[in-house]
C-alpha positions in Angstrom: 134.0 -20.7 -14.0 130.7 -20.0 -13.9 128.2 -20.0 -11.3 125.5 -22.8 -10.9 122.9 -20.5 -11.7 124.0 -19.5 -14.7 124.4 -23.4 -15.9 120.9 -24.2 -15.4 119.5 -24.2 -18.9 115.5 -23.4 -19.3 113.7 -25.7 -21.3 110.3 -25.5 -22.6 108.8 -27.3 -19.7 110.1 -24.9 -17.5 109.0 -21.9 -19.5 105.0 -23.3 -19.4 105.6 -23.9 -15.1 106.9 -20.2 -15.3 104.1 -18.5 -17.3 101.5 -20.7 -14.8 103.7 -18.8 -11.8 104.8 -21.5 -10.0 108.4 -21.0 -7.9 111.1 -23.4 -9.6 112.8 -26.0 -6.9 116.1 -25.4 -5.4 117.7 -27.7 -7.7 117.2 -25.9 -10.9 113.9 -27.6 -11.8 110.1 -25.9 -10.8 107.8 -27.5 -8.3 104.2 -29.7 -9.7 102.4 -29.4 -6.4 101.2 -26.0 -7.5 100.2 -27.4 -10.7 98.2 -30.6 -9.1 96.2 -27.6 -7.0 95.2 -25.5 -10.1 94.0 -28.3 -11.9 91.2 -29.2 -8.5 90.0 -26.1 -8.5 88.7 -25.3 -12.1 86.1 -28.4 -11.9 84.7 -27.3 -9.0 84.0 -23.7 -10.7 83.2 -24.9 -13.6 80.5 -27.1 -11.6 79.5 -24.3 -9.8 79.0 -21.9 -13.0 77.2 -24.8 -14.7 74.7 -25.2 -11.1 73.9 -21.5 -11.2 73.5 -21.7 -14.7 71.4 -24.3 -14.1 69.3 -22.4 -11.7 69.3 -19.2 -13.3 67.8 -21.1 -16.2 65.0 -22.7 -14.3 64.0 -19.3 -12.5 64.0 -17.6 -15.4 61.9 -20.5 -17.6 59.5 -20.2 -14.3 58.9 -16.8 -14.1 58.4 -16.3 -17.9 55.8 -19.3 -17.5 54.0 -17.6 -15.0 54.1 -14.4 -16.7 52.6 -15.8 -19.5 49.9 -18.0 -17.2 48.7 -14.5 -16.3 48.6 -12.5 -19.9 46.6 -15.7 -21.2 44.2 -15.7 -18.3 44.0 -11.9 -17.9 43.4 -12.7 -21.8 40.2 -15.1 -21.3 38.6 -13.3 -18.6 38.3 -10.5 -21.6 34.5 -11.5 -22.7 34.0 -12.2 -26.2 31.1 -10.1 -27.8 29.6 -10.1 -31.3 28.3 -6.6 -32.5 25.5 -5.4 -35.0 24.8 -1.8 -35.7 21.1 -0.6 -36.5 19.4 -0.7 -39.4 18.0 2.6 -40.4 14.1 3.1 -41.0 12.6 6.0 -43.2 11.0 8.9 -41.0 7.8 7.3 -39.2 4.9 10.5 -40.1 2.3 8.2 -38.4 1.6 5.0 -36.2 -0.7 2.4 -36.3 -1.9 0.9 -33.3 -4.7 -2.1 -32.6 -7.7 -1.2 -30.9 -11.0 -3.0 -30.9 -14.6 -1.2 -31.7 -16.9 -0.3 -28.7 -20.5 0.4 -28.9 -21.2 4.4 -27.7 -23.2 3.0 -24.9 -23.7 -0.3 -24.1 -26.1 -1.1 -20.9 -28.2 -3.9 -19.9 -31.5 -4.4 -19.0 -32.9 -5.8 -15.7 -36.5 -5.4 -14.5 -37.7 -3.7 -11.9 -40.2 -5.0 -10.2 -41.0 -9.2 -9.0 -43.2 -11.1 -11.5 -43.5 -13.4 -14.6 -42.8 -12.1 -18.4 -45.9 -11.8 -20.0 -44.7 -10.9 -23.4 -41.7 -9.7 -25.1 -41.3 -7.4 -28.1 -38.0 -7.6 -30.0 -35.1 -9.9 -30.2 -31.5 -10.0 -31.0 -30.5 -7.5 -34.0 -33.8 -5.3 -33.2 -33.1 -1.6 -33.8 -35.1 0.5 -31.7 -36.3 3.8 -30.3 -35.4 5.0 -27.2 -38.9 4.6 -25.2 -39.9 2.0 -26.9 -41.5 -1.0 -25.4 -39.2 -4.5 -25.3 -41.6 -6.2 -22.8 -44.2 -6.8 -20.1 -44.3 -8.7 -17.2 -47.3 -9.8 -15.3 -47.2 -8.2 -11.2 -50.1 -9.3 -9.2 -48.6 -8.6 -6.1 -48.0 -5.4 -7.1 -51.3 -4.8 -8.1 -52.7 -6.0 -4.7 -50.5 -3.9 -2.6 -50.8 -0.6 -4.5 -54.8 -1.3 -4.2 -53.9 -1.7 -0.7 -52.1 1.1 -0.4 -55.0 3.3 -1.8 -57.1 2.3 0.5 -54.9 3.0 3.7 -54.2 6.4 1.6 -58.3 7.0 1.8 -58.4 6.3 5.6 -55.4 8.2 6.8 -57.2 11.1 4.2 -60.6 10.6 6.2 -58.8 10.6 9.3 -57.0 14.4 8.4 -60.6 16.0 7.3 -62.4 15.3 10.8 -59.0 16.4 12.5 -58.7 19.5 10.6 -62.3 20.3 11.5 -61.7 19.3 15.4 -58.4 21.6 15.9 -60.5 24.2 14.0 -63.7 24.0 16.2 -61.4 24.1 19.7 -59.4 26.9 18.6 -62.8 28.8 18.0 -64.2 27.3 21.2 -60.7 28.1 23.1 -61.4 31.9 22.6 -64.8 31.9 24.7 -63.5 30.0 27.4 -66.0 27.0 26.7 -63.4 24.2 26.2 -59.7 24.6 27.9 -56.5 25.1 26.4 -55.2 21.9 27.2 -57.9 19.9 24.9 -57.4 22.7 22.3 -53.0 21.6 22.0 -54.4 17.9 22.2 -56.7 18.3 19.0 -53.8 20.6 17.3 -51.3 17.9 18.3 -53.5 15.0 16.9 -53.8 16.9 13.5 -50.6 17.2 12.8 -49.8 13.2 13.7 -53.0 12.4 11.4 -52.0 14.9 8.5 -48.4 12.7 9.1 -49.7 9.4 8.6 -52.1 11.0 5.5 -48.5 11.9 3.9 -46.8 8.4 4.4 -49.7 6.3 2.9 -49.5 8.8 0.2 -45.8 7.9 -0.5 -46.4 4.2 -0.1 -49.0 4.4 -3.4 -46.3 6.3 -5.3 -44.1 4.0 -4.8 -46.1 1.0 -5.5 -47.6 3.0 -8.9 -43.5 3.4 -9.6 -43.0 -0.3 -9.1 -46.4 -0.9 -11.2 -45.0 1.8 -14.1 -42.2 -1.1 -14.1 -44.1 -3.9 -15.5 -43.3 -2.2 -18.9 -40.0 -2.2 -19.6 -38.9 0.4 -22.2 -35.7 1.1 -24.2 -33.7 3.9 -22.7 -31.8 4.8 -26.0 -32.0 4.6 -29.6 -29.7 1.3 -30.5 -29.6 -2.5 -31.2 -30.8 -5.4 -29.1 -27.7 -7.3 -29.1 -29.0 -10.2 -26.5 -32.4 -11.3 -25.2 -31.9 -13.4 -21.9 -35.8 -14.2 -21.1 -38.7 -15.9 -22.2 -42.6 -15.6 -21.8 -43.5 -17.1 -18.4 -39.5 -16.4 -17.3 -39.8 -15.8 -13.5 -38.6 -12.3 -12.7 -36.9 -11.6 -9.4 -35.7 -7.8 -8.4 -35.7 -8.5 -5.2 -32.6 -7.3 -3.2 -31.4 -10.4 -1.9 -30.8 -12.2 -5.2 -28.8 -11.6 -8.5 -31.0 -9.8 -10.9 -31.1 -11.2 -14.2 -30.8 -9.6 -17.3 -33.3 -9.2 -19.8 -32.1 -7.8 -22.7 -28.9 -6.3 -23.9 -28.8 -3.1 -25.7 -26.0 -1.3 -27.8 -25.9 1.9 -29.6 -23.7 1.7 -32.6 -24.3 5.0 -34.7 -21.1 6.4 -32.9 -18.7 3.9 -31.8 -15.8 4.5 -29.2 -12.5 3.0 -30.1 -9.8 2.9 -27.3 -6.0 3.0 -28.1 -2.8 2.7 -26.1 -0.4 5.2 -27.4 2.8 4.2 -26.7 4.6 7.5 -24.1 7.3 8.2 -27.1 4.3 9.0 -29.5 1.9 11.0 -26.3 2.3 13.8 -28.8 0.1 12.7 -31.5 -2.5 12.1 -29.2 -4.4 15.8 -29.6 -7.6 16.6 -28.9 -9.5 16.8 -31.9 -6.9 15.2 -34.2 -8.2 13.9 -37.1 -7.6 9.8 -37.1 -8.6 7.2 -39.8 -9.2 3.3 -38.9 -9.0 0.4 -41.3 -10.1 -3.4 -40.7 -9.2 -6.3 -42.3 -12.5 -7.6 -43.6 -12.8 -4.0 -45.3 -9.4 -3.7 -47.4 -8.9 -0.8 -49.4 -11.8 1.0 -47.0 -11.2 3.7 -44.6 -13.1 5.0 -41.5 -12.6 8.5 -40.4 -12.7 9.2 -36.9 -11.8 12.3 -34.6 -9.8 11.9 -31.1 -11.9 13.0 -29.0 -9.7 13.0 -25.4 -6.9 11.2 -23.6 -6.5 10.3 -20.1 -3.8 13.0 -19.4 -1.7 10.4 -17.5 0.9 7.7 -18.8 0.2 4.4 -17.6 3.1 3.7 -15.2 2.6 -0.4 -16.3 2.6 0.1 -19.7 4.0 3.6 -20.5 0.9 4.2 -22.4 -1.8 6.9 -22.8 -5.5 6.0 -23.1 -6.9 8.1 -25.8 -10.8 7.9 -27.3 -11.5 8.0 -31.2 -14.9 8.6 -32.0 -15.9 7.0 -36.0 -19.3 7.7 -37.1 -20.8 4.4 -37.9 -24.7 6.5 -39.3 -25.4 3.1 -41.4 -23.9 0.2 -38.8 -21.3 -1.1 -40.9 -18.8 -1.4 -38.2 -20.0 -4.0 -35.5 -18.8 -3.1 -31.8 -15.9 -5.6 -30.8 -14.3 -5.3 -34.2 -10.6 -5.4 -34.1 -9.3 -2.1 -35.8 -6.1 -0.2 -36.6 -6.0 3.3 -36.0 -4.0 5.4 -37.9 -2.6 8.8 -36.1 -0.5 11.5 -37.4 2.1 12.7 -35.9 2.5 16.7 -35.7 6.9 16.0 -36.3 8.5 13.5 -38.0 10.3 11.0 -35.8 14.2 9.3 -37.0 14.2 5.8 -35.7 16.2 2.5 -35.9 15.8 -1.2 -35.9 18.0 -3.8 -33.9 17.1 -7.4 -33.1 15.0 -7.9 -30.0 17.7 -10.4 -28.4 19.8 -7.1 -27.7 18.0 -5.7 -25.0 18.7 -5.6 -21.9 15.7 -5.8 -19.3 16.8 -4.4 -15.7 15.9 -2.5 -12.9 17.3 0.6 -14.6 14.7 0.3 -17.4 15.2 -1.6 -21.1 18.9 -1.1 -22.0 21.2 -1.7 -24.6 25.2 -2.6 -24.6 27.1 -1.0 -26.8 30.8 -1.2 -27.7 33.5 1.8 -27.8 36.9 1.6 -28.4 36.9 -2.0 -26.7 34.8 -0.9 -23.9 31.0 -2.0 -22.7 28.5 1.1 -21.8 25.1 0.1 -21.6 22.6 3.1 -22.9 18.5 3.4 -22.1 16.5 3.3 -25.1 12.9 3.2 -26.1 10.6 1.2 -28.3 8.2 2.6 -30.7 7.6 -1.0 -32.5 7.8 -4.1 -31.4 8.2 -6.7 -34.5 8.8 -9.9 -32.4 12.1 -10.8 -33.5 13.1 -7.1 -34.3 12.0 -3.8 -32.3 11.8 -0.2 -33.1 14.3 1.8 -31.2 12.7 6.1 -31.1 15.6 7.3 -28.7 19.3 6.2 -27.6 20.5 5.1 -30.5 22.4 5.7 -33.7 22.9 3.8 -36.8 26.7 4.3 -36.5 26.4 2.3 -33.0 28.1 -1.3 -32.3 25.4 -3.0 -30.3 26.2 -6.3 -28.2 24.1 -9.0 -29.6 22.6 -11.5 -26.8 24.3 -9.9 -23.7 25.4 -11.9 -20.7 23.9 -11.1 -17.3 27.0 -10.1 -16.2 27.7 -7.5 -18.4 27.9 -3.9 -17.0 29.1 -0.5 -18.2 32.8 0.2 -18.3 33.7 -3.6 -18.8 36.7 -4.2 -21.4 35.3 -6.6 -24.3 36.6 -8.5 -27.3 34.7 -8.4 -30.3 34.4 -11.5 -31.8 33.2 -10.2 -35.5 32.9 -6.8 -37.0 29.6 -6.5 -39.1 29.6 -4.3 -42.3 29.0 -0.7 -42.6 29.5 -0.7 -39.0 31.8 2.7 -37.8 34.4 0.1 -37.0 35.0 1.0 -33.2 
């Protein structure tokens, strides 16, 4: 007979308790305590997986949010720019600048001496000679001091003969010992004070013929009378105490001055002895040759301009003084220059600027202006045609500052 153990049969019951490990029971038959713990634990890992899950998920969805909070706003502090690139010009060989006619000399003319005008000679438009005379005026003062004057200039004369013959007769007298030598200095000393005052009255009628001589008033150059500020009967006041008023105004035109600003990028052209033409408006077709004559030798520090003088001869008067001119100067090399619009510049402290773009990067360059347009300007030196300049440029905007562009212009060198 068998043993118990050997009776027990397995069934498939048993089989699935063995495979899960679980010890069978004494009585042939495996335990389900084991099996009632198993099944406890798996929902609570199960809800543990699906918590960190559940965490890991909301980190991650987090951080990616944040990383891409910072790419978008790293994104739009990038400033958005829009480019153009220069337009070309053709080699400037000369510039034209404004300047307005002046008259060779211009002076006006006060009187002299106090009195009325008695008459008057030529009025506006007048060409005359120099010396020639414009008017009178009437002095009666004048004429009684300098008659005046004469006669003080007779007595203090009378006055010198008798003391030149005194001081003579006591130096001869002094010798014999019949007058002393003290009366002898007096009569010296007395001719000397007497030949003084003789010598003052005489300066006091040259003066007063000098103030008389001024009763004619005469023209001091060849030229136009371009204004006649008095009448007959006009009081005349030189004295010093009052404004003096001017009588005539005189201009001389046969040569006539014109003074240009020459901008410092074209100082060259401004040569001594250059040959320059002018032009006007109410002459077209017609043009006026002229010679530069000199130049200040120093550049404005206000305007970065030189002051240069262009002589025109004007021999028949058809250019008026005050006429607004251009003057045409050559230059001795031709100069390569560009145009951009004049909302690119850049006015600072460092001087004008412009912002241009490279390989996504701002750099702000100094240029300078030859022409100004008004809504375009001339750029002589800093830039290229090939360059991408910033159009309307923030305040903010400094060199070395990454930029977006927002367009990309044709023919531009596509940086």
């Amino acid at each position: 007979m068998k043993s118990s153990e050997t009776n027990v049969k397995t069934t498939p019951e048993t089989e699935r308790i063995e495979v899960q490990g679980v010890e069978p029971s004494p009585d042939g038959f495996r335990s389900t305590r084991g099996t009632r713990r198993g099944t406890a634990v798996l929902p609570a890992a199960a809800a543990l997986l699906a918590l960190a899950l559940l965490l890991y998920s909301g980190i991650h969805s987090r951080a990616v949010a944040e990383s891409r909070l910072k790419v978008r706003t790293e994104e739009a502090a990038i400033p958005t720019v829009a480019v153009v690139f220069p337009q070309e010009g053709a080699p400037t060989q000369e510039i034209v600048l404004p300047g307005n006619t002046q008259a060779f000399s211009d002076a006006p003319i006060y009187a002299r001496t106090s009195g009325y005008l008695k008459r008057w000679y030529f009025d506006i438009g007048a060409h005359v000679q120099k010396g020639q005379l414009l008017a009178e005026i009437e002095t009666p003062e004048v004429d009684q001091q300098l008659q005046q004057a004469q006669a003080d200039l007779d007595t203090a004369e009378a006055n010198l003969n008798i003391a030149k013959i005194t001081a003579s007769r006591w130096q001869d007298l002094v010798s014999t010992g019949s007058v002393s030598q003290q009366e002898t200095d007096q009569a010296v000393s007395n001719l000397k004070a007497v030949k003084a005052a003789a010598e003052s009255s005489a300066a006091n009628v040259r003066r007063l013929e000098q103030l008389q001589a001024f009763e004619k008033v005469y023209a001091p150059f060849d030229g136009i009378i371009t204004a006649r500020n008095t009448d007959i009967g006009a009081l005349i006041d030189a004295g010093a105490s009052t404004q003096p008023k001017e009588l005539f105004h005189m201009a001389a035109i046969r040569t006539l001055r014109l003074y240009v600003s020459v901008p410092e990028v074209y100082s060259r052209a401004a040569r001594s002895g250059a040959p320059a033409t002018s032009t006007l408006d109410e002459f077209p077709g017609q043009v006026f040759h002229g010679t530069l004559v000199r130049n200040a030798n120093s550049i404005d520090i206000a305007s970065r301009t030189l002051l240069v003088e262009v002589d025109v001869d004007n021999p028949t008067g058809q250019l008026l003084p005050g006429a607004y001119v251009f003057v045409h100067l050559k230059l001795p090399d031709e100069i390569h220059s560009v145009t951009i619009p004049s909302n690119t510049l850049i006015f600072r402290k460092e001087g004008l600027q412009v912002g241009l773009v490279q390989n996504g990067i701002a750099e702000l360059v100094p240029v300078k202006i030859g022409h100004d347009y008004g809504n375009s300007v001339e750029i002589v030196s800093g830039l290229r045609a090939t360059d991408a300049v910033i159009g309307d440029p923030s305040d903010s905007l400094v060199s070395g500052m990454t930029v977006r562009l927002s367009n990309k212009p044709a023919g531009g060198s596509g940086r």
